[in-house]
PAZAPA-4460 file (N, C-alpha, C; in steps of 0.05 Angstrom, whole numbers, plus 32768, in hexadecimal, padded with zeros to 4 digits):
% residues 117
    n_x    n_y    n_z   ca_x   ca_y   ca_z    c_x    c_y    c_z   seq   type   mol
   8011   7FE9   8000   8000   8000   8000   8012   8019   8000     1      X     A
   7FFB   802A   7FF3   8017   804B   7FFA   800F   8059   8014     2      X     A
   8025   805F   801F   801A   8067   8041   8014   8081   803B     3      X     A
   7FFB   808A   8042   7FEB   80A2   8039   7FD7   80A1   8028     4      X     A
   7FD8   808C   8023   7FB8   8089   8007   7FA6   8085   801E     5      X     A
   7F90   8091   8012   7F73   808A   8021   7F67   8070   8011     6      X     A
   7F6C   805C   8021   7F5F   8040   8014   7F42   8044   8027     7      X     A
   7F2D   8037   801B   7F15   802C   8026   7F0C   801E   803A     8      X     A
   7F09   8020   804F   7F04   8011   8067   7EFD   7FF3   8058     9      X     A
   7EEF   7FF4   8044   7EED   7FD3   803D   7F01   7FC5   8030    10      X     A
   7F0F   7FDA   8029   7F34   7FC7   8019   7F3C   7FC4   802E    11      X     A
   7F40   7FD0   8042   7F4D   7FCC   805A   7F43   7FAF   8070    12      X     A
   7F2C   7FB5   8071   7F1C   7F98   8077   7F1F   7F86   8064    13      X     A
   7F1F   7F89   804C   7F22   7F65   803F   7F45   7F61   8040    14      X     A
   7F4F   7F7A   8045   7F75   7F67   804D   7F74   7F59   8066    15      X     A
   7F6A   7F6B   807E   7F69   7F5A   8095   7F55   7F42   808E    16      X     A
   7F41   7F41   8091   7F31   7F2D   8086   7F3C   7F17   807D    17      X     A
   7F47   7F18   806B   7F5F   7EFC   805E   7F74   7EFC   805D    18      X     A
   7F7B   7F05   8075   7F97   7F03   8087   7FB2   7F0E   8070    19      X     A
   7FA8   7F1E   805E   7FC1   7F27   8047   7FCB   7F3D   8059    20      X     A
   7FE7   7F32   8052   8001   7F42   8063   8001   7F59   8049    21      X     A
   8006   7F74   8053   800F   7F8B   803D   8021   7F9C   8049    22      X     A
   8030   7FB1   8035   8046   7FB5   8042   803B   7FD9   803B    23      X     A
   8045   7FE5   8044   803C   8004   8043   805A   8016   8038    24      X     A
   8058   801F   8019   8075   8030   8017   806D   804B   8005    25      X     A
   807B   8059   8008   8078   8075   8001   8074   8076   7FE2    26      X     A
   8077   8066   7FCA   806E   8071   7FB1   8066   8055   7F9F    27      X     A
   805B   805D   7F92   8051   8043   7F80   8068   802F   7F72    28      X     A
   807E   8040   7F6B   808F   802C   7F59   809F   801E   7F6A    29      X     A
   809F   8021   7F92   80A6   8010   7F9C   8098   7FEF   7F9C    30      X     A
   807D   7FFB   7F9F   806C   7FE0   7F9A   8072   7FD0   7F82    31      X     A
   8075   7FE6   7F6B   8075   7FD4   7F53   808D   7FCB   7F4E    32      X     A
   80A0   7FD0   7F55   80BF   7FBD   7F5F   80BB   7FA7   7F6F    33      X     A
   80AE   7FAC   7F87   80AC   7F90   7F91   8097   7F79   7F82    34      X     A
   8085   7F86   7F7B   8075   7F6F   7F60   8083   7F62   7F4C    35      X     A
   8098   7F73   7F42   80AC   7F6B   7F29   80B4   7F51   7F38    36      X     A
   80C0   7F5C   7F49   80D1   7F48   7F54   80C1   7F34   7F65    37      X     A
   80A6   7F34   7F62   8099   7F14   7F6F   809B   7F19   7F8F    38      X     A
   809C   7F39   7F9F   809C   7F32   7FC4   8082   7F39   7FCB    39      X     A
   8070   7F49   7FAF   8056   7F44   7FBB   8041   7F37   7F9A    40      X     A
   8028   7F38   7FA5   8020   7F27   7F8D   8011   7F3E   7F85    41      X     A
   7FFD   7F57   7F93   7FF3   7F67   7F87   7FFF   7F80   7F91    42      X     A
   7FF2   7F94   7F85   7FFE   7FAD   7F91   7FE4   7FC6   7F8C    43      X     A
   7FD7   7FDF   7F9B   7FC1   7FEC   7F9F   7FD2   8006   7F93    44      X     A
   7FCA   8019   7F81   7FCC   8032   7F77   7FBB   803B   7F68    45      X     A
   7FC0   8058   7F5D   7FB9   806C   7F4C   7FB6   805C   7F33    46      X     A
   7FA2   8053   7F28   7FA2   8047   7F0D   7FB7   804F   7EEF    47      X     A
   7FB8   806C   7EF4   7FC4   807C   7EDC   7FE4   8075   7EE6    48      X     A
   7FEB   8075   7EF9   800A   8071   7EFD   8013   8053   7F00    49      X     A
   7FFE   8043   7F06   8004   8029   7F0C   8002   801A   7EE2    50      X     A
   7FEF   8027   7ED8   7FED   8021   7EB9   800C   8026   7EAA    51      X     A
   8017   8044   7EB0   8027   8051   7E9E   8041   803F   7EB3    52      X     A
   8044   8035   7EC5   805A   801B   7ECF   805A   8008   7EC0    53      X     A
   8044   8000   7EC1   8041   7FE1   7EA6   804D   7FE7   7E8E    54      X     A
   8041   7FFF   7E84   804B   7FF7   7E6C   806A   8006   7E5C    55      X     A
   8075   7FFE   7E74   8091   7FFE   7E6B   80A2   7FE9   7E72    56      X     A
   808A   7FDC   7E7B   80A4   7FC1   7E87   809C   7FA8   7E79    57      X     A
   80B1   7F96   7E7F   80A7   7F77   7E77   8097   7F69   7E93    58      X     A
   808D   7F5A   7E87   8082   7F44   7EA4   8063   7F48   7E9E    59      X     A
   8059   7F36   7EAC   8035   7F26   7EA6   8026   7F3C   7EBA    60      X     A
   8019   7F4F   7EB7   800C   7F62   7ECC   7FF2   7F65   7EC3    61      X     A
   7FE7   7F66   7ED6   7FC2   7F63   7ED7   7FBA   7F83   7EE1    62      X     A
   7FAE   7F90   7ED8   7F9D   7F9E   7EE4   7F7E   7FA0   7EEC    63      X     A
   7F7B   7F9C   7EFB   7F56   7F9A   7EF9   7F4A   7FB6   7EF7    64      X     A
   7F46   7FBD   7EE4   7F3C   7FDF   7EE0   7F22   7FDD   7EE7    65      X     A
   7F0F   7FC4   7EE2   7EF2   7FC5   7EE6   7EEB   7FBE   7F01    66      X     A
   7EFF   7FB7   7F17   7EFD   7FBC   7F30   7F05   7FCC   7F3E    67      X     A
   7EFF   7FE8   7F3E   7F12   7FFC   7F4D   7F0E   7FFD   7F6C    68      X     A
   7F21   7FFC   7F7E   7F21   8001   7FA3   7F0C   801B   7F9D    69      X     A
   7F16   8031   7F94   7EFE   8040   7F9C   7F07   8062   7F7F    70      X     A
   7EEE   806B   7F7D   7EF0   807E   7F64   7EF1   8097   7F77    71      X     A
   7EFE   80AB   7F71   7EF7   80C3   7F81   7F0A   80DB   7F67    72      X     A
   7EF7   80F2   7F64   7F03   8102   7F59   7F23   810D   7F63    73      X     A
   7F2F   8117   7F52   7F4A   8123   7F5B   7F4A   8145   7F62    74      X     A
   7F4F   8156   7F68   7F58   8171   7F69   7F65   817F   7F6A    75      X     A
   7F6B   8199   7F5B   7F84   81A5   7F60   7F83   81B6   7F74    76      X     A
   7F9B   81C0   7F7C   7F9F   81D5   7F8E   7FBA   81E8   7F96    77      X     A
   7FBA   81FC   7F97   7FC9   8212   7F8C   7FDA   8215   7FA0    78      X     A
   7FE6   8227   7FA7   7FF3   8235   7FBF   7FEE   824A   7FBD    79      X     A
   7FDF   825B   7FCE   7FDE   8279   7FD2   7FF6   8284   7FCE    80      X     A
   8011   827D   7FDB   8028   8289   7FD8   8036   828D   7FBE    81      X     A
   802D   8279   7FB3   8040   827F   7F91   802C   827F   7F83    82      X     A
   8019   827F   7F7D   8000   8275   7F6C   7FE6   8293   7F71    83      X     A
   7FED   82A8   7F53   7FDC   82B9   7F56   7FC0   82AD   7F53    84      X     A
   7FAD   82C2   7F64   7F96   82B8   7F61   7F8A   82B9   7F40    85      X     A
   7F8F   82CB   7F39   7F7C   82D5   7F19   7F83   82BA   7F0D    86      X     A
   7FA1   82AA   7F0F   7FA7   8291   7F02   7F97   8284   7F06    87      X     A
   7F8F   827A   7F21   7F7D   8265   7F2B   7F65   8270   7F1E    88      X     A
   7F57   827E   7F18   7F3E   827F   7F14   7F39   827E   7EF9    89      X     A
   7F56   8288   7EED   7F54   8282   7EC5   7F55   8260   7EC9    90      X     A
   7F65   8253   7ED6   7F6B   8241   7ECF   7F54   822A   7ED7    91      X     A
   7F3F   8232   7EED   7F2C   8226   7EF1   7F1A   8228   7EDE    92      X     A
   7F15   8241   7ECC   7F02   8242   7EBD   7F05   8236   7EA4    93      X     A
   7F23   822C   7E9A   7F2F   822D   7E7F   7F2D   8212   7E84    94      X     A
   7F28   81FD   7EA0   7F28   81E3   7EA8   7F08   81DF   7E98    95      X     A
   7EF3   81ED   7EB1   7EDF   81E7   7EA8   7ECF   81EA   7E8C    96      X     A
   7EE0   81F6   7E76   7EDE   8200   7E58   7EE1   81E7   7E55    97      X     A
   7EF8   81D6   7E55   7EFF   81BD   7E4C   7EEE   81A2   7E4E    98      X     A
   7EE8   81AC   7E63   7ED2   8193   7E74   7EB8   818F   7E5C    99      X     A
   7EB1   81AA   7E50   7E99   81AB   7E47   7E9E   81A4   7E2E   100      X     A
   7EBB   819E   7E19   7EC0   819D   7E05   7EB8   8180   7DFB   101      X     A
   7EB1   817E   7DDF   7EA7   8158   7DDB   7EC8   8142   7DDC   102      X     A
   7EE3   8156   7DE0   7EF3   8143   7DE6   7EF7   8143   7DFA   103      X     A
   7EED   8142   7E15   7EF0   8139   7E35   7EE9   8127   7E3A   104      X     A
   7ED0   8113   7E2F   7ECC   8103   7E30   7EDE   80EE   7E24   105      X     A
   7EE3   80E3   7E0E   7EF4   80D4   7E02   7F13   80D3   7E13   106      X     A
   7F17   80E9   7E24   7F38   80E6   7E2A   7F2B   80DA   7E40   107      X     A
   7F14   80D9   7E56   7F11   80CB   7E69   7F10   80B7   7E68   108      X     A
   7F07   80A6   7E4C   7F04   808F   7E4A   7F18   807F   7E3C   109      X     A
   7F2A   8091   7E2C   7F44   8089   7E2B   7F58   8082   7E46   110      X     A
   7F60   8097   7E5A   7F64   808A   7E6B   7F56   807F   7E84   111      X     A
   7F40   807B   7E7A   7F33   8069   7E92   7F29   8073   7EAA   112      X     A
   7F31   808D   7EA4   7F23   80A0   7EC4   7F0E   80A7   7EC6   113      X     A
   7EFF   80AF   7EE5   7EED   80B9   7EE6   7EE8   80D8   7EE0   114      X     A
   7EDE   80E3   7ED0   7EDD   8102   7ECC   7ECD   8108   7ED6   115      X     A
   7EC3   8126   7ED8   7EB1   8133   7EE3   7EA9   814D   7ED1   116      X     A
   7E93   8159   7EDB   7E97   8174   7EC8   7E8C   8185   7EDD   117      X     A
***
């Protein structure tokens, strides 16, 4: 697991539940090192970073995309300190321009994400 992901009280109950040992490390391509190498058999991440790992490597890797732990939108967020406001607000609006365009849909379903508008 990555220490800091918010997993689901029910992923967390079906590890205890069937006694699966997991190990908790700070970034995904630690997990996917130890998979390469056979010390664990699965491994829990960000779909988009755990996809763009596969496909640069050799070896037999499964993803179950039609089972996801759990869907939750993403968000950005600025810093008051370096980050003028007028930016943030072009850039929120020039987001939601996009959202409405007939190619937002197709890139969601290219990569497999949940979008929003």
């Amino acid at each position: 697991m990555i220490r800091g992901y918010n997993f689901p009280d029910e992923f967390w109950n079906f590890l205890k539940n069937n006694d699966i040992k997991y190990f908790e490390v700070t970034h995904e391509t630690q997990l996917f090192n130890m998979l390469k190498a056979g010390r664990i058999d699965f491994l829990a991440g960000e779909i988009i970073v755990i996809r763009n790992m596969i496909q640069d490597q050799e070896g037999d890797f499964t993803i179950l995309e039609d089972y996801p732990i759990q869907v939750k939108p993403m968000y950005l967020a600025f810093s008051k300190a370096s980050v003028d406001k007028g930016f943030v607000e072009s850039f929120s609006k020039a987001l939601k321009e996009v959202k409405q365009t007939p190619d937002y849909a197709p890139l969601c379903e290219k990569y497999r994400v949940l979008c929003t508008r």
